[in-house]
C-alpha positions as CSV (number, residue, x, y, z in Angstrom):
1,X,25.8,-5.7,17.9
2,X,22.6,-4.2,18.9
3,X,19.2,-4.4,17.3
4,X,16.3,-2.1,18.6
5,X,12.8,-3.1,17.7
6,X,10.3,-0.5,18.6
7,X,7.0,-2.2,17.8
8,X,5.6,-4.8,20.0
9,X,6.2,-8.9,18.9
10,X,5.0,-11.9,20.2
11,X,7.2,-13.4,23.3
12,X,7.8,-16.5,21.3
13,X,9.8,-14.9,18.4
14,X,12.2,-13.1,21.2
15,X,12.8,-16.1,22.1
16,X,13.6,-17.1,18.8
17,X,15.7,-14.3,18.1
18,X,18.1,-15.0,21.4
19,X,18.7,-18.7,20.7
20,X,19.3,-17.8,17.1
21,X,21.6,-14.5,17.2
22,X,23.1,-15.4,21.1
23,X,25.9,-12.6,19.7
24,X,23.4,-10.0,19.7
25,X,21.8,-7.8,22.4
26,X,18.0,-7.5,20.9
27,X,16.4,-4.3,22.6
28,X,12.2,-3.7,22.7
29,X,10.3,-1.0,23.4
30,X,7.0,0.4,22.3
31,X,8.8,4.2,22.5
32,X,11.7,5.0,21.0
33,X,12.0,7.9,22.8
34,X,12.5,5.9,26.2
35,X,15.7,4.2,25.3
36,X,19.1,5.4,24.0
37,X,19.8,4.7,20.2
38,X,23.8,6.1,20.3
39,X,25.0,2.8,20.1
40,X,22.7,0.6,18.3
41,X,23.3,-0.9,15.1
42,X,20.3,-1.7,13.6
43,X,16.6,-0.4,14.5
44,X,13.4,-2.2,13.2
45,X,10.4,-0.3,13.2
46,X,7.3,0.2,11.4
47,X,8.6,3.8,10.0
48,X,6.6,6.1,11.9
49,X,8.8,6.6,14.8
50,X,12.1,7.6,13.2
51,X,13.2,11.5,13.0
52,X,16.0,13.3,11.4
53,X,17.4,13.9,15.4
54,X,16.9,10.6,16.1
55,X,19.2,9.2,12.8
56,X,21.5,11.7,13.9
57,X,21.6,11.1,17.6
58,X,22.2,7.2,16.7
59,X,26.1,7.3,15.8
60,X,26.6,3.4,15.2
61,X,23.5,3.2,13.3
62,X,23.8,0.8,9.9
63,X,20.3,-0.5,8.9
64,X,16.7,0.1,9.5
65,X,14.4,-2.6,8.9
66,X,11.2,-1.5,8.2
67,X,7.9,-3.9,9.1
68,X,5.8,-2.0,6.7
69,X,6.2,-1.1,2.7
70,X,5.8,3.0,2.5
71,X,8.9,4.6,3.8
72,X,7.8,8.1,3.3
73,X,8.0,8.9,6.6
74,X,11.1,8.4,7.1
75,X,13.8,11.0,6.5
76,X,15.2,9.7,3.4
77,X,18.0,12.7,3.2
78,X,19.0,12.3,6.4
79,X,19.3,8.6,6.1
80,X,21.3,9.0,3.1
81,X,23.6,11.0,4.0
82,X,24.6,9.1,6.7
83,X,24.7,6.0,4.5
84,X,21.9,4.1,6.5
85,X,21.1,1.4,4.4
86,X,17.1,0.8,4.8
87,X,14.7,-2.2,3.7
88,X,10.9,-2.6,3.7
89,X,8.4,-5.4,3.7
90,X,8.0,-5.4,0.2
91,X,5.5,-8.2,-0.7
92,X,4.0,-8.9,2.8
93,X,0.6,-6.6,2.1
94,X,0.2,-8.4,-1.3
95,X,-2.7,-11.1,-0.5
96,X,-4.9,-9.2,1.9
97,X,-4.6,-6.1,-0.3
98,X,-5.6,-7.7,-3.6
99,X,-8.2,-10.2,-2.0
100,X,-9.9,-6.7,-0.6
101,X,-9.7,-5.2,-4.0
102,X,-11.2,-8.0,-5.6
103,X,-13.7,-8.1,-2.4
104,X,-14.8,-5.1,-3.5
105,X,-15.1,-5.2,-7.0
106,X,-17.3,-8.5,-6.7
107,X,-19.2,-6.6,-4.2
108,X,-20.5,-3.7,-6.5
109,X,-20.9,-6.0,-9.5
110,X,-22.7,-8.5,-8.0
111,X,-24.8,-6.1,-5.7
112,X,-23.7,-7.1,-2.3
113,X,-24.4,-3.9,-0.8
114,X,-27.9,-4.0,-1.7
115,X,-28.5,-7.5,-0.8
116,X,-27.2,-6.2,2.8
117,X,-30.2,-3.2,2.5
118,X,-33.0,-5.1,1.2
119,X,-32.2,-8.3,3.9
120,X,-32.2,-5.3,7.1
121,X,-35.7,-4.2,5.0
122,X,-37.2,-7.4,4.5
123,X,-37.8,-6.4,1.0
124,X,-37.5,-9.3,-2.0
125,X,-37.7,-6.9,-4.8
126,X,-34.0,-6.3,-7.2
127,X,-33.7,-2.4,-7.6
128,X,-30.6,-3.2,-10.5
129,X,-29.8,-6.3,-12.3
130,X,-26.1,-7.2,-11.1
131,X,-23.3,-7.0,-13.7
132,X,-19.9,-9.1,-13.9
133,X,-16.4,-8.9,-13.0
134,X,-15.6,-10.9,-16.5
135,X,-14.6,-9.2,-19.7
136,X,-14.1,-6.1,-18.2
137,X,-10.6,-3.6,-18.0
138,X,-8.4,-2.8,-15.3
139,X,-5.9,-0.2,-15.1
140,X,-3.3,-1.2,-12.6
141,X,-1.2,1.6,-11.8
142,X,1.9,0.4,-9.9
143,X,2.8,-3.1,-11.2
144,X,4.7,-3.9,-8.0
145,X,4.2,-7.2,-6.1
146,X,0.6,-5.8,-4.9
147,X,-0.4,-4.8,-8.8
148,X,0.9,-8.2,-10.0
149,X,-0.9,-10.3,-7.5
150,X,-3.9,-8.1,-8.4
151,X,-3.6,-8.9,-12.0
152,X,-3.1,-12.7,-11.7
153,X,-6.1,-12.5,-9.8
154,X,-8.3,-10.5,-12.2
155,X,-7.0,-12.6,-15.2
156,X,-8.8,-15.5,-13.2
157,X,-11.8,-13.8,-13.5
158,X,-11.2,-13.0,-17.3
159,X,-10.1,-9.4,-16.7
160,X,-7.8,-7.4,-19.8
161,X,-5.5,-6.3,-17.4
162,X,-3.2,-3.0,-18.3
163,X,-0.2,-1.9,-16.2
164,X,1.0,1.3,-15.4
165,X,4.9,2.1,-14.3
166,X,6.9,4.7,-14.6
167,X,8.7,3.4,-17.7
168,X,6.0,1.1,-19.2
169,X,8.3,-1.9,-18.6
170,X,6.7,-5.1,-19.1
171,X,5.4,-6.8,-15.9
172,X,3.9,-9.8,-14.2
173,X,0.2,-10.6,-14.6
174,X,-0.2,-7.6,-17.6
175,X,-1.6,-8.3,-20.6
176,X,0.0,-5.2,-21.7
177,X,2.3,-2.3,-19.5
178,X,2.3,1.4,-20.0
179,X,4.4,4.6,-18.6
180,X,2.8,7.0,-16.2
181,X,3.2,9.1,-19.2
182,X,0.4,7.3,-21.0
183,X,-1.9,7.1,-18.5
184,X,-4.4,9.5,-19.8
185,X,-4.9,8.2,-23.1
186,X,-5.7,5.1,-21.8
187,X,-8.6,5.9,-19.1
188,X,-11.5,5.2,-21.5
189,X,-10.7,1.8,-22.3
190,X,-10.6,1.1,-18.1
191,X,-13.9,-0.3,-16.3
192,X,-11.7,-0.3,-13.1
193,X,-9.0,2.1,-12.6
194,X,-6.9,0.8,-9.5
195,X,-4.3,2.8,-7.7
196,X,-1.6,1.1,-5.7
197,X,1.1,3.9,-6.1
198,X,3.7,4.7,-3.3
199,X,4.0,8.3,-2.2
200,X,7.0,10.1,-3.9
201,X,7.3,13.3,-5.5
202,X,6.9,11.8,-9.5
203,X,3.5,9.8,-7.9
204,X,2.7,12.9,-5.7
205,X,-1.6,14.4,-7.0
206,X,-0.5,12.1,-10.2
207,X,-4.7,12.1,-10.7
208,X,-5.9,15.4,-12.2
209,X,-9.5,16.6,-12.8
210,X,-9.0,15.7,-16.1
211,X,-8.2,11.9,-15.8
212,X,-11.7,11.7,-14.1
213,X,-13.2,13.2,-17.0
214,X,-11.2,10.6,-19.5
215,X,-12.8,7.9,-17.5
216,X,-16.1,6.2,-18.5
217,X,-19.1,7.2,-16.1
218,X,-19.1,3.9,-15.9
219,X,-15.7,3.4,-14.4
220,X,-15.1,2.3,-11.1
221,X,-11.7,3.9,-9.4
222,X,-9.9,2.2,-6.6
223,X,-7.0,4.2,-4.4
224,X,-5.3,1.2,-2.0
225,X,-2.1,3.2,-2.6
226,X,-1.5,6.2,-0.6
227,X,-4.2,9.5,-0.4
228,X,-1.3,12.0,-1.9
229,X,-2.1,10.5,-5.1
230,X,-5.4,12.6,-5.7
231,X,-6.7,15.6,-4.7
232,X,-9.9,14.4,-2.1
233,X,-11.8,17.5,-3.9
234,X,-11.1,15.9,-7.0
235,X,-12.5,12.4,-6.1
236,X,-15.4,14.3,-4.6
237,X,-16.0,16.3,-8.2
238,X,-16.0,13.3,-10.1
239,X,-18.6,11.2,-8.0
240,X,-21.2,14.3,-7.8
241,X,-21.0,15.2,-11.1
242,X,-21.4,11.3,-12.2
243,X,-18.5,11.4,-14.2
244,X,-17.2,7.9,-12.8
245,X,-19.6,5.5,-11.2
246,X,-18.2,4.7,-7.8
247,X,-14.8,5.3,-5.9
248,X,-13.4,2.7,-3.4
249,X,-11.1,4.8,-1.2
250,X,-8.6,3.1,1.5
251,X,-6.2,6.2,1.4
252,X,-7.1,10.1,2.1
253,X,-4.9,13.0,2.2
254,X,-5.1,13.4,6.1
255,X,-6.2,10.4,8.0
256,X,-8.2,9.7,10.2
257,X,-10.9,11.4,7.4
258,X,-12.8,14.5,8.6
259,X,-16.3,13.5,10.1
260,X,-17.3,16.7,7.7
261,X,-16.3,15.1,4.7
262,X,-18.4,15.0,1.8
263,X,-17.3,11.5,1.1
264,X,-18.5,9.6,3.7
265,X,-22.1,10.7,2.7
266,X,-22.0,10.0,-0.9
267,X,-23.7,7.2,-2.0
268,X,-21.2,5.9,-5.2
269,X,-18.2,6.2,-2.8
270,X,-17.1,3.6,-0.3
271,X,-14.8,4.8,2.6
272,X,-12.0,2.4,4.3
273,X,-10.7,3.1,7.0
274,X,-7.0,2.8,6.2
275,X,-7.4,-1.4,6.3
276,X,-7.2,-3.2,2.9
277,X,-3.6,-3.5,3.9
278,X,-4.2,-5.6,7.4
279,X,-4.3,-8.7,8.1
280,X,-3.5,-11.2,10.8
281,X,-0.6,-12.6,8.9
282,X,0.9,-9.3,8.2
283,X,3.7,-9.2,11.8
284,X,4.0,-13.1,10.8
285,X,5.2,-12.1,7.0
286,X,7.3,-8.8,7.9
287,X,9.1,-10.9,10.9
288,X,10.4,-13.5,8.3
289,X,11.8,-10.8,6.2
290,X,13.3,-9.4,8.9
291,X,15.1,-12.8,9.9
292,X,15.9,-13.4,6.4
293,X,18.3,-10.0,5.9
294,X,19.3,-11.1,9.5
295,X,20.9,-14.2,8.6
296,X,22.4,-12.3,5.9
297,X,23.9,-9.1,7.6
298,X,25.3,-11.6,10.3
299,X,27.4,-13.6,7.8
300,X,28.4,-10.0,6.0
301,X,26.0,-10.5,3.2
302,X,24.8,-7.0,2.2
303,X,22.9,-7.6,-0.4
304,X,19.5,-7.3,1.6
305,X,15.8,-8.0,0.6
306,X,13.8,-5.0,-0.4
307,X,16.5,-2.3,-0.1
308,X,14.8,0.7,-0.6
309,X,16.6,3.4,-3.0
310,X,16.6,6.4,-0.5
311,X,16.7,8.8,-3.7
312,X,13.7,7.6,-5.5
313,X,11.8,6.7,-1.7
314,X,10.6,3.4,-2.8
């Protein structure tokens, strides 16, 4: 058996690997394109490396373990087709994703960006009297283990906290769950509206101009998901025409963002670069996934982890 890792690990966890699995033959390379794949087994990757040629040019391929969550750039079809099974690292971007969430929220209601300004300025003077986290509403949309961790945090802090799925099926941390279906109608109760939705064709520009308008000028919206979500235009018409108070964006249609974007210029928008996901545990906490569906397929377990389901892409 032959397992082909094509992102770069820590020496110590090869070594791991050997003494544990001495049955297989572990490849690693940091280009995918500089070995042969025809008679591997199994490839772990972070997603971004596998093409339709190369799932086709890898005959004894069986499984692709993937050290990330999103799989959209993967060719699902392809994949399934062939009958690839594929899992993610569902759960691993959990802690550092909602910690920066609710880094950010305390942040604008407490006025940490201003404290920042006014200590570079030597200036003593309050321009806005902070506001607070507590007794306000968040829409969660995508009540996965990111959402839920969210809401269990927010609920600390005394936050109504309302899912969003695509069936409205009750989850972890809500106080109460609704369908994708319902979203609309429930914008103007939401102080915080807080996106954490995977890219696939049902979630695919799910934000219209006219859920910005639903929302309170008051409301802050938060896009940790993926940048397909929402029209950058859209975002960009809502904050100039005031009608949501700030936007918190982690995602963008085409990354790296445009230098000539409006966005990075307006002040009630904050712009990250791609990085409430990271975190120096993150290889750590995909690699013991990994090992775990390892243990697993070597005994002839299938039943994997975080299978993905290659029709719906999540």
């Amino acid at each position: 058996m032959k397992v082909l890792f094509t992102f770069r690990i820590k020496s110590a966890f090869k070594q791991q690997l050997s003494e544990q699995y001495p049955d297989v033959e572990f490849i690693y390379t940091t280009s995918i394109h500089e070995v042969s794949v025809e008679d591997v087994d199994v490839i772990a990757t972070e997603g971004t490396d596998i093409t339709a040629d190369i799932v086709e040019s890898a005959s004894a391929l069986k499984w692709i373990m993937v050290a990330a969550v999103g799989v959209d750039s993967l060719p699902l079809e392809v994949l399934r087709k062939k009958g690839v099974m594929v899992t993610n690292s569902r759960g691993v971007h959990k802690m550092p994703l909602a910690e920066s969430v609710l880094a950010h929220l305390l942040s604008l209601e407490r006025g940490l960006p201003g404290i920042y300004e006014r200590q570079s300025e030597k200036r003593w003077q309050l321009d806005n009297i902070p506001g607070e986290v507590n007794g306000s509403t968040a829409l969660i949309v995508g009540t996965g283990a990111i959402g839920g961790e969210i809401g269990r945090l927010l609920q600390a802090f005394h936050v109504h906290t309302i899912g969003c799925n695509r069936s409205g099926h009750e989850s972890a941390s809500m106080d109460e769950t609704i369908a994708f279906s319902e979203i609309i109608q429930k914008l103007p109760e939401a102080d915080y509206v807080i996106s954490i939705l995977p890219s696939t064709p049902e979630t695919r520009w799910i934000y219209q101009p006219e859920h910005f308008q639903a929302m309170k000028n008051s409301t802050v919206f938060i896009n940790v998901g993926r940048g397909d979500a929402v029209k950058e235009q859209t975002v960009i018409d809502a904050l100039e025409s005031n009608e949501i108070r700030h936007a918190v964006l982690d995602v963008f249609e085409t990354e790296p963002l445009s230098k000539e974007s409006p966005l990075w210029e307006l002040p009630n928008c904050t712009v990250s670069p791609h990085m409430s996901s990271l975190s120096n545990q993150y290889i750590k906490r995909s690699l013991g996934i990994m090992e775990t569906n390892l243990d697993k397929w070597m005994t002839g377990d299938k039943k994997l982890v975080n299978q993905v389901d290659l029709i719906k892409g999540y």
